[in-house]
Backbone as a chain_set.jsonl record, in Angstrom:
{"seq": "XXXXXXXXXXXXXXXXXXXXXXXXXXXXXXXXXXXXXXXXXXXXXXXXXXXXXXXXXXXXXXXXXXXXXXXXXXXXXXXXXXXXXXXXXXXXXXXXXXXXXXXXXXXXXXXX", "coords": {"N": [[-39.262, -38.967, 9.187], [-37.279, -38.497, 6.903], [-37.971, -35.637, 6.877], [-36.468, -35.054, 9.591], [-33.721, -35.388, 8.908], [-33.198, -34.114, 6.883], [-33.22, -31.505, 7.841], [-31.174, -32.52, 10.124], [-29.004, -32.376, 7.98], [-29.415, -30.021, 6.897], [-28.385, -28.162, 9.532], [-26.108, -29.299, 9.84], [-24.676, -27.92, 7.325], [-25.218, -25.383, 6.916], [-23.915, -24.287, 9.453], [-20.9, -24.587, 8.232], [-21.146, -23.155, 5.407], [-21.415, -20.736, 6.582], [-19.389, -20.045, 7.988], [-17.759, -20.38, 6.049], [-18.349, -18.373, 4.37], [-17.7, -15.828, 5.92], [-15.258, -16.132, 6.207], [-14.229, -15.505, 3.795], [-14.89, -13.461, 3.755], [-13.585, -11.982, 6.229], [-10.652, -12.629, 4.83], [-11.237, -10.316, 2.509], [-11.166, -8.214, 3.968], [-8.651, -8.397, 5.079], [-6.784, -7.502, 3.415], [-7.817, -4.835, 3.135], [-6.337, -3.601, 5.71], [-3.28, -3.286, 4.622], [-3.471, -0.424, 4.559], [-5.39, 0.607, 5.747], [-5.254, -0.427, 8.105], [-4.79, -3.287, 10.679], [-7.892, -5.017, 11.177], [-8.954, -2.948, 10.489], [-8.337, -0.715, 12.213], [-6.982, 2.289, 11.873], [-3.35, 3.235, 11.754], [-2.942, 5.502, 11.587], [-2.992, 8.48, 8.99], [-4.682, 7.614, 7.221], [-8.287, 6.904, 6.71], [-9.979, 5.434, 9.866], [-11.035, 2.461, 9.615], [-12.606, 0.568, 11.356], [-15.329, 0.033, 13.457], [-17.035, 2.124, 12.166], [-20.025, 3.801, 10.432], [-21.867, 1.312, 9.068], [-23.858, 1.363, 6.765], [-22.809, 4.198, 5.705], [-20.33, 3.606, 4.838], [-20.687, 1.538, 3.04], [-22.325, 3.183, 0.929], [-20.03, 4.901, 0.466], [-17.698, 3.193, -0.738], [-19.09, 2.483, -2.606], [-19.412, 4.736, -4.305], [-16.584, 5.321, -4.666], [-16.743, 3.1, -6.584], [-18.049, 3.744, -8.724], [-16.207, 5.968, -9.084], [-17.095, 8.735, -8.42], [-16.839, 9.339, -6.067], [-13.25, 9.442, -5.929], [-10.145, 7.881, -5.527], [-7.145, 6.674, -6.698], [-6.186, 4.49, -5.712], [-8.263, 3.254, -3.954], [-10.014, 3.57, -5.693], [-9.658, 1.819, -7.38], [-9.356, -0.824, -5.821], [-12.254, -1.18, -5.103], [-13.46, -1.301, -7.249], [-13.376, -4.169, -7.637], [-15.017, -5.837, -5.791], [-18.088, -6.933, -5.301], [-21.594, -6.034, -5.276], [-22.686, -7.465, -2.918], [-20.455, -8.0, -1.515], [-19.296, -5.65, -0.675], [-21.654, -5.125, 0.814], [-21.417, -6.633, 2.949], [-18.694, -6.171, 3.753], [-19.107, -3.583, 5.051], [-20.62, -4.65, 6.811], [-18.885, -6.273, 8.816], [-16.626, -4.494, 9.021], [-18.052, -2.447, 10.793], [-18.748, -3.985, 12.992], [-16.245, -4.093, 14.326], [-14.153, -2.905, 17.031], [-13.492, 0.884, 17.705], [-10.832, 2.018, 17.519], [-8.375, 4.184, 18.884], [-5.919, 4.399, 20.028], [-3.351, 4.505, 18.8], [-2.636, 7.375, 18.305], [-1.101, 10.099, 19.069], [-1.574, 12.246, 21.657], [-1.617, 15.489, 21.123], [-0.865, 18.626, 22.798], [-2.365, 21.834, 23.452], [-1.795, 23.773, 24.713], [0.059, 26.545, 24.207], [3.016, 26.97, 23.639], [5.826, 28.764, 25.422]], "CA": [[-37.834, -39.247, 9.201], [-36.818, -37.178, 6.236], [-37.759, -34.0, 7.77], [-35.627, -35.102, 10.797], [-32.516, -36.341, 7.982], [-33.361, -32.985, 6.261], [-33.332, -30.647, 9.184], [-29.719, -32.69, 10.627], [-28.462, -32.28, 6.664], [-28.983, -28.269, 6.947], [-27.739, -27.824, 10.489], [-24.385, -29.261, 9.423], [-24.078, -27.471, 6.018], [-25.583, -23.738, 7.243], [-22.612, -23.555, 9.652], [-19.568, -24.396, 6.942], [-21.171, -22.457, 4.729], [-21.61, -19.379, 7.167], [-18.02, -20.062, 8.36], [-16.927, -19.933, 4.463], [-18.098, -16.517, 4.286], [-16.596, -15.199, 7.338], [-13.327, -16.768, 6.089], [-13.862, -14.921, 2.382], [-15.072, -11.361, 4.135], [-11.974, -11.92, 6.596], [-10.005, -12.469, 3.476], [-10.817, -9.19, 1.388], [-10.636, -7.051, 5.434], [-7.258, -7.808, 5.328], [-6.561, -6.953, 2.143], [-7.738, -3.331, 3.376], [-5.276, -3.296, 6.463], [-2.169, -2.245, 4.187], [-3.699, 1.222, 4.422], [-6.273, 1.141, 6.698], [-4.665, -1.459, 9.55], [-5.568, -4.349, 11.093], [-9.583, -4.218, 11.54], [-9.461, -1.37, 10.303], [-7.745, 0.082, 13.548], [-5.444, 3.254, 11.339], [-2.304, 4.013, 12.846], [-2.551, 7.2, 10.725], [-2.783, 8.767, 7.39], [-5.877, 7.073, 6.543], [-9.621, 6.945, 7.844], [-10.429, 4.484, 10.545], [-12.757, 1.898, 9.261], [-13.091, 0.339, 12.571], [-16.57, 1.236, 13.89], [-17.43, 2.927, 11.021], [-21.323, 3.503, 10.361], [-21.862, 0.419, 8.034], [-24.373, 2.505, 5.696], [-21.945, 5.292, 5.018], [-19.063, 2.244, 4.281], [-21.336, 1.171, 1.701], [-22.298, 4.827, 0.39], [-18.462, 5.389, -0.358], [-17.383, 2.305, -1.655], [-20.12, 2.508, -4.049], [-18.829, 5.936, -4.902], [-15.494, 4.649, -5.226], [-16.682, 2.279, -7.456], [-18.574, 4.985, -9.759], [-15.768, 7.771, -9.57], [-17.825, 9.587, -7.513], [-15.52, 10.248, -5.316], [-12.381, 8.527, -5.945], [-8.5, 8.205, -5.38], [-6.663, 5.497, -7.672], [-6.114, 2.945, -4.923], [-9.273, 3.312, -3.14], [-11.193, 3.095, -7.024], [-9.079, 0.201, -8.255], [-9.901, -1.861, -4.793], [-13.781, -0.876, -4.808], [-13.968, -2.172, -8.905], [-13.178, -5.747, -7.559], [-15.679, -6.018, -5.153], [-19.24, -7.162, -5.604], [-22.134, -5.493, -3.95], [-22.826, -7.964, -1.585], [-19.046, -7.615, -1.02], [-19.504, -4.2, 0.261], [-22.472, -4.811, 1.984], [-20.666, -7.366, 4.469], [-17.269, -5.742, 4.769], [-19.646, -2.427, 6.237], [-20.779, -5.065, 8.31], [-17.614, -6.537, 9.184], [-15.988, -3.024, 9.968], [-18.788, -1.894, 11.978], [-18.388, -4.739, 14.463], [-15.091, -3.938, 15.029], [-14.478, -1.93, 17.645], [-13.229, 1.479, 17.213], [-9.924, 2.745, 18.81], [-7.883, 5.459, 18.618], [-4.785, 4.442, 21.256], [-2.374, 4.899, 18.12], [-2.687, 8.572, 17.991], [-0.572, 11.008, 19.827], [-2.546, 13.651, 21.776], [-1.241, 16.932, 21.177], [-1.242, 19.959, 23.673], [-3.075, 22.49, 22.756], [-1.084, 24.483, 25.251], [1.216, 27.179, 23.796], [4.81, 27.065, 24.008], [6.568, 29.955, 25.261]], "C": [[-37.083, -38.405, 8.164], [-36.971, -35.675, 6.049], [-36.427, -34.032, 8.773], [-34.236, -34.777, 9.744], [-32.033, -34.717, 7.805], [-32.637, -31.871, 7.283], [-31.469, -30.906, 9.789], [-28.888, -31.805, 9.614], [-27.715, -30.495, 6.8], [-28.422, -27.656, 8.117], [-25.954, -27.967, 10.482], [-23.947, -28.204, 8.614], [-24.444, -26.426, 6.385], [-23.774, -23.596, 8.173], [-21.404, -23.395, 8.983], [-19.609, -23.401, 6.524], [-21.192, -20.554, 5.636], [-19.934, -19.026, 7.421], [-16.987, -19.731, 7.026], [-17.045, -18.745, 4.159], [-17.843, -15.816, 4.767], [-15.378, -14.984, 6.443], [-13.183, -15.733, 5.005], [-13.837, -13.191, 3.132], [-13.527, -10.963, 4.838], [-10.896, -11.499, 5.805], [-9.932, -11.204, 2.68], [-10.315, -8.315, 2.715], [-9.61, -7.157, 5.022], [-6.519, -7.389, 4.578], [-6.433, -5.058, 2.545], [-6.563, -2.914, 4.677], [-3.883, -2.729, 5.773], [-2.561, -0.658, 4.444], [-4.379, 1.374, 5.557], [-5.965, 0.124, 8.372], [-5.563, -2.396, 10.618], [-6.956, -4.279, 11.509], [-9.598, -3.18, 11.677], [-9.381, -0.195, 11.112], [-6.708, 1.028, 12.709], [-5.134, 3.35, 12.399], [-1.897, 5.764, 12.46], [-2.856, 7.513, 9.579], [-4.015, 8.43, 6.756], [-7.51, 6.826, 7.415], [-9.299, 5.399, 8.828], [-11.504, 3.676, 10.458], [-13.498, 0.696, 10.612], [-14.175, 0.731, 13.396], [-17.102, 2.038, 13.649], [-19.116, 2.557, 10.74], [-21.207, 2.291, 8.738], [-23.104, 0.947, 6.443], [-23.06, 3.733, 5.085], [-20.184, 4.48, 4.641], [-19.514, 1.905, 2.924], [-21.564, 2.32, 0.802], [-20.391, 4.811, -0.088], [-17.809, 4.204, -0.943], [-18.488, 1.902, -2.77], [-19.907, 3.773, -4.72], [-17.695, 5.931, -5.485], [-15.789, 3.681, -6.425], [-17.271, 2.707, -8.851], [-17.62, 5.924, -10.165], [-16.54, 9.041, -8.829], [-17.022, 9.894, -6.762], [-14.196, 9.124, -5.491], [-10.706, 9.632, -5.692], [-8.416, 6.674, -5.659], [-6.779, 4.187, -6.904], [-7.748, 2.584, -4.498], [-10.711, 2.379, -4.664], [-10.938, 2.343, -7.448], [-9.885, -0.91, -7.039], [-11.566, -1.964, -5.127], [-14.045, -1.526, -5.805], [-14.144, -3.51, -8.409], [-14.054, -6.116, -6.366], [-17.126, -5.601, -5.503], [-19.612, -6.146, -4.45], [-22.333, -5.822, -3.071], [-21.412, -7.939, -0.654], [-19.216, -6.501, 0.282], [-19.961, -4.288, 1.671], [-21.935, -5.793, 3.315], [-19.148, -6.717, 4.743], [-17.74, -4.423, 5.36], [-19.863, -3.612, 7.328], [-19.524, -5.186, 8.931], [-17.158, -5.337, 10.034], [-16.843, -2.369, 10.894], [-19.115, -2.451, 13.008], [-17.618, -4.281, 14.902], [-14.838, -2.575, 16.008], [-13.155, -0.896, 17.42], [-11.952, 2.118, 18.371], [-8.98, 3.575, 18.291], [-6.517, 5.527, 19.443], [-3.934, 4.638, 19.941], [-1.548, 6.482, 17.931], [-2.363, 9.483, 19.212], [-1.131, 12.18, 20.334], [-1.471, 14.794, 21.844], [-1.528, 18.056, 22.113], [-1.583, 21.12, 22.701], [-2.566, 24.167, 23.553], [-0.018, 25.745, 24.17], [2.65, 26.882, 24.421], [5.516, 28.235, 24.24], [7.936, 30.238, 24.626]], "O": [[-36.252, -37.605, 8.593], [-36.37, -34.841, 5.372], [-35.531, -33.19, 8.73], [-33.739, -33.673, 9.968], [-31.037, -34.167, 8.276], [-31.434, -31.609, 7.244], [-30.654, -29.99, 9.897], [-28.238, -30.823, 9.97], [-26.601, -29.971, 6.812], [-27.904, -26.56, 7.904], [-25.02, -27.256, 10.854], [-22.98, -27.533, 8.973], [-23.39, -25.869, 6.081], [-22.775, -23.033, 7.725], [-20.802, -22.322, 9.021], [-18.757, -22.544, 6.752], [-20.973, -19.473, 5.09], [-19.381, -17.972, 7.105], [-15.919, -19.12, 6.97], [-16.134, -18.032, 3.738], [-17.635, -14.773, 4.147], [-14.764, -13.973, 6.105], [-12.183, -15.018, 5.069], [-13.089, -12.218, 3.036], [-12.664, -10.18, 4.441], [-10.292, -10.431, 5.902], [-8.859, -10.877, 2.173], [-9.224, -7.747, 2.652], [-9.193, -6.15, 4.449], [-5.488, -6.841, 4.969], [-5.494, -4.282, 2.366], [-5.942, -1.863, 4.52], [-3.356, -1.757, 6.316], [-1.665, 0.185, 4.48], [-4.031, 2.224, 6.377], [-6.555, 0.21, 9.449], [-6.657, -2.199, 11.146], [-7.208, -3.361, 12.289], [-10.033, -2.459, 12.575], [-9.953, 0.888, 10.983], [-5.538, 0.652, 12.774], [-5.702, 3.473, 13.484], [-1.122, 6.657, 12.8], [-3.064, 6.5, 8.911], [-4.34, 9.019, 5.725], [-7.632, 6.609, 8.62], [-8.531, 4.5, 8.485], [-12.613, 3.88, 10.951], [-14.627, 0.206, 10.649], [-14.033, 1.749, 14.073], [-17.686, 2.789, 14.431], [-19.535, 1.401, 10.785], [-20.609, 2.509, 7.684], [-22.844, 0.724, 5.261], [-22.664, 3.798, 3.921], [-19.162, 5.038, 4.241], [-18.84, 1.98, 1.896], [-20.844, 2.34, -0.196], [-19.958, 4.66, -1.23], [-17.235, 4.541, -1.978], [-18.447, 1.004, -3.611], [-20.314, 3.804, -5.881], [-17.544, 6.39, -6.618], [-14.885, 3.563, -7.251], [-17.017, 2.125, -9.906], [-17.765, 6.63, -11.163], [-16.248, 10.231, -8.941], [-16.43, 10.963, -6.914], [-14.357, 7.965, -5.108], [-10.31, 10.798, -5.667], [-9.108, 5.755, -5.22], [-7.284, 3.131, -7.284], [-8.25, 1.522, -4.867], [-11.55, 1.479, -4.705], [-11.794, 1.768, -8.12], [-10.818, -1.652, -7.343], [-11.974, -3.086, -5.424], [-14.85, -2.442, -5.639], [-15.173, -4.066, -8.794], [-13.504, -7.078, -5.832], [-17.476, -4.478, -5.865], [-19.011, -5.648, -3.498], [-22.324, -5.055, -2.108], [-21.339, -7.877, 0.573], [-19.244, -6.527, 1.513], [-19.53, -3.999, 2.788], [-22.143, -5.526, 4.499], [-18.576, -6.794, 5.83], [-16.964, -3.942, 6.185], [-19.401, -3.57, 8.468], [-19.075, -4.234, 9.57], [-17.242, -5.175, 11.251], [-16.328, -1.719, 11.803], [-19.667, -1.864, 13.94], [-17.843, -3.834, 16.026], [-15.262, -1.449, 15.749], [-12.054, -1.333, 17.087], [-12.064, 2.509, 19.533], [-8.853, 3.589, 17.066], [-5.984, 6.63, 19.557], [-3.572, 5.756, 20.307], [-0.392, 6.721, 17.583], [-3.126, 9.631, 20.168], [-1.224, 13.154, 19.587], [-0.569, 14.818, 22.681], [-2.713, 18.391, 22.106], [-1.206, 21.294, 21.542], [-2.843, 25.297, 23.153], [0.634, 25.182, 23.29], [3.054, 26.632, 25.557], [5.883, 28.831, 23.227], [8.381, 31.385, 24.606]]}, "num_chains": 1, "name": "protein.A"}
């Protein structure tokens, strides 16, 4: 019976708690949308972290967070985020799927 109790106990409390860290990762994502736009969908000006390899997410925000490669905003944000931080908002952004309808195709045509 206190296996069973046990077993109910952690089936409740695993999902909250999984759902609480969603909610927090959610939480810093949108933080990055001022620049980089909603899941990480740019409308411009800035990379697309939408569908972004989640290794090379982590690689540069760990660079950012060294100076390794930096730019002020990018190295101030990266300081305030743990590593496990990181390592779930690569995940995060590399769910999301990656689109590109913002972006005006250009002719490549000449103009006479």
């Amino acid at each position: 019976m206190q296996k069973f109790t046990l077993f109910a106990l952690f089936a409740f409390i695993a999902p909250a708690y999984a759902a609480e860290d969603d909610s927090h990762i959610r939480t810093l994502a949108a933080s990055c949308a001022a620049c980089h736009g909603t899941n990480g969908v740019s409308q411009g000006g800035t990379p697309v972290l939408a569908g972004l390899d989640e290794a090379y997410f982590v690689k540069r925000m760990l660079e950012y967070q060294t100076q390794t490669k930096s730019t002020e905003a990018m190295a101030q944000n990266a300081k305030g985020l743990t590593s496990e931080e990181i390592a779930q908002l690569g995940k995060y952004f590399a769910d999301q799927q990656r689109s590109f309808r913002f972006f005006q195709k250009h002719s490549l045509k000449k103009q006479l």
